[in-house]
C-alpha positions in Angstrom: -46.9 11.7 10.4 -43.7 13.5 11.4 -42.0 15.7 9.0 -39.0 14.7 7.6 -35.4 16.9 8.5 -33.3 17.2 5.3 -30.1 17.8 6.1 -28.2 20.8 3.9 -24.8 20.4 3.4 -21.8 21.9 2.6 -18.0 21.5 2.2 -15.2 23.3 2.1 -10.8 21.7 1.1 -8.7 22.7 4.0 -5.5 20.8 2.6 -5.1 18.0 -0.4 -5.9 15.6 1.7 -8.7 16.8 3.9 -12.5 18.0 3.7 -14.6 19.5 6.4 -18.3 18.6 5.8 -20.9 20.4 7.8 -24.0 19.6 8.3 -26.9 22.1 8.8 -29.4 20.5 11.2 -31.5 21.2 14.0 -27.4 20.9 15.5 -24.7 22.0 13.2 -22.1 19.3 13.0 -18.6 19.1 11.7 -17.2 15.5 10.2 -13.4 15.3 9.2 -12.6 13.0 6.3 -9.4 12.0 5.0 -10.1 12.9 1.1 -8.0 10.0 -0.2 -10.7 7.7 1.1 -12.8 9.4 -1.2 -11.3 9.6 -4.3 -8.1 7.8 -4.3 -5.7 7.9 -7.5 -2.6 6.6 -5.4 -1.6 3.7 -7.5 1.0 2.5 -10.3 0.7 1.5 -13.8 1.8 2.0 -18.0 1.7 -0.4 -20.5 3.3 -3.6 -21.8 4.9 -3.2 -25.3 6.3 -5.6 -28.2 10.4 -4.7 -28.0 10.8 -5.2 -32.2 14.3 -4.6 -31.0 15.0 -6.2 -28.0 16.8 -3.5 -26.2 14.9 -3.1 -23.3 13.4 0.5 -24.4 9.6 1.2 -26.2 11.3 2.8 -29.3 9.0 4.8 -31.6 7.0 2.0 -33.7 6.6 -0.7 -30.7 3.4 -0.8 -30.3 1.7 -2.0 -27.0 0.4 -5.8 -26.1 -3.4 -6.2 -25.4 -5.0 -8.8 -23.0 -1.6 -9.5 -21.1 -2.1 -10.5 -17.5 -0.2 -8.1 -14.4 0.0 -8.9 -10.9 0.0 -7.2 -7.9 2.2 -8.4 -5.3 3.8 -7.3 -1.7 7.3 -6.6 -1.5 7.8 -10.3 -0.7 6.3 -11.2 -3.5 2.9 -12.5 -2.1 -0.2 -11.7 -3.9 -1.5 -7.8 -2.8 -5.3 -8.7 -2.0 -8.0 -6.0 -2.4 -10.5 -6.0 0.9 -12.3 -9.3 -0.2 -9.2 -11.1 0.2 -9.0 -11.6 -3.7 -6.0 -11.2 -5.3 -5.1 -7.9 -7.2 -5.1 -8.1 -10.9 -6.0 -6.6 -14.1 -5.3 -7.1 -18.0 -4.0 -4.7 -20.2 -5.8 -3.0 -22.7 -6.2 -3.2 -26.7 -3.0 -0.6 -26.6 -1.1 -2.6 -24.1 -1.8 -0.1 -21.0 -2.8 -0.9 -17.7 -3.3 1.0 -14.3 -3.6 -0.2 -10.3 -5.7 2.7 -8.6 -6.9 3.3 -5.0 -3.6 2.1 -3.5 -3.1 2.6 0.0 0.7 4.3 0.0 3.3 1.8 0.4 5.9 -0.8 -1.5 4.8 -3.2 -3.9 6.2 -5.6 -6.8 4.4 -6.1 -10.7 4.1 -9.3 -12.2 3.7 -9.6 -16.0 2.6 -12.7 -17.4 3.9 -13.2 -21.2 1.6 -14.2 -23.6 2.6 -17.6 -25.3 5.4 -17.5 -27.6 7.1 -14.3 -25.7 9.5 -13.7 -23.1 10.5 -10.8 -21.6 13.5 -8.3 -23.1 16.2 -6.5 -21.3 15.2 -4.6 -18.0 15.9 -1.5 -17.1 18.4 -0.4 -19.8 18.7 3.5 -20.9 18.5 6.6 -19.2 14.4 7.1 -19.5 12.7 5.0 -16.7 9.3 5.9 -18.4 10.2 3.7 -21.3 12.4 1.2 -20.5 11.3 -2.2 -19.9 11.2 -2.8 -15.7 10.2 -6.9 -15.6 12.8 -9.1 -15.2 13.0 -12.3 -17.5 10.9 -14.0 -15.3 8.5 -10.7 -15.7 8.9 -9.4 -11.8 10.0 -5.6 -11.3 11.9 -4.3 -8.6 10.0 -3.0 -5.5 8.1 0.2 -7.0 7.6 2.6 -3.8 4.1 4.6 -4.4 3.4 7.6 -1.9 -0.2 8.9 -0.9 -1.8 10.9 -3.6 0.9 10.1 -6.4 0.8 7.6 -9.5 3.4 6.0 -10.5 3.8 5.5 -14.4 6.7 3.9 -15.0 6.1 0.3 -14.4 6.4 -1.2 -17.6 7.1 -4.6 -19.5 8.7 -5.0 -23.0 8.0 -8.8 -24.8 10.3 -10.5 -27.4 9.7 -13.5 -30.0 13.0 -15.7 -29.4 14.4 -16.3 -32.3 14.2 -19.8 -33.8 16.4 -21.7 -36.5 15.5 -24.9 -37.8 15.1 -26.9 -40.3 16.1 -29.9 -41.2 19.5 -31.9 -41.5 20.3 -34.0 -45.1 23.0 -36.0 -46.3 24.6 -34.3 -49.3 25.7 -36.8 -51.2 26.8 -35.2 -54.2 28.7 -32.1 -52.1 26.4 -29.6 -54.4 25.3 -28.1 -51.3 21.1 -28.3 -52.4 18.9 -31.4 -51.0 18.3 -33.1 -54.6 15.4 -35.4 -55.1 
């Protein structure tokens, strides 16, 4: 039976983005990688919250919304599909936080799906783009540009509970201004 060669190897970062591997064999060998295929954080995400308010800003209190659906989408608003051909999504978590990782470096579009009963608050008001609301009413952000090696955590939805007024109308007979018996 013929031995078996076990290859020693070892590594060395010549930039952010790149790793030399060498392999010690009965030949020494050099591979070039481009790290990002490695380990890849490029991507975009933070959180959907309750706006108490509904001014388009997480204000100290608002909590975030668990289980809401997001969207990944191309610029023209097509699904982004992952390398199956499936479509891009996740749900956020119990503290309304979500995250899209292992992007490849380009533009792309969020959509939020509101959980029944909500709609989405005012987007993109204040000065702090970290916590002001960036969905539309029809929960869609603006094109969100995300460059190699950088995340992007910003891209955010606030949710409102219209308002609702009803009762009922009655014929006040006496002009007493109470619904007698």
């Amino acid at each position: 039976m013929v031995g078996a060669m076990v290859a020693a190897a070892c590594h060395r970062v010549i930039s952010a983005h790149h790793l030399i591997i060498t392999f010690n064999t009965l030949k020494e060998q050099t591979i070039h990688m481009d790290s990002t295929s490695l380990d890849n954080n490029t991507g975009l995400g933070n959180s959907v919250f309750f706006d108490l308010n509904a001014n388009g800003v997480q204000d100290e209190g608002e909590f975030g919304a668990g289980d809401v659906l997001v969207k990944l989408l191309n610029p023209d608003g097509s699904a982004a599909l992952d390398s199956n051909g499936h479509p891009i999504t996740t749900v956020t978590n119990g503290s309304g936080e979500y995250s899209f990782t292992g992007l490849a470096a380009g533009e792309y579009k969020v959509q939020f799906v509101a959980p029944e009963g909500f709609t989405f608050t005012t987007a993109n008001t204040g000065s702090n783009d970290s916590l002001d609301s960036d969905a539309d009413r029809h929960g869609l952000t603006q094109t969100v540009v995300v460059t190699d090696g950088s995340f992007n955590d910003t891209v955010d939805a606030g949710l409102v509970r219209p308002a609702g007024l009803g009762n009922f109308v009655f014929e006040d007979l006496n002009g007493n201004g109470v619904q007698d018996a």
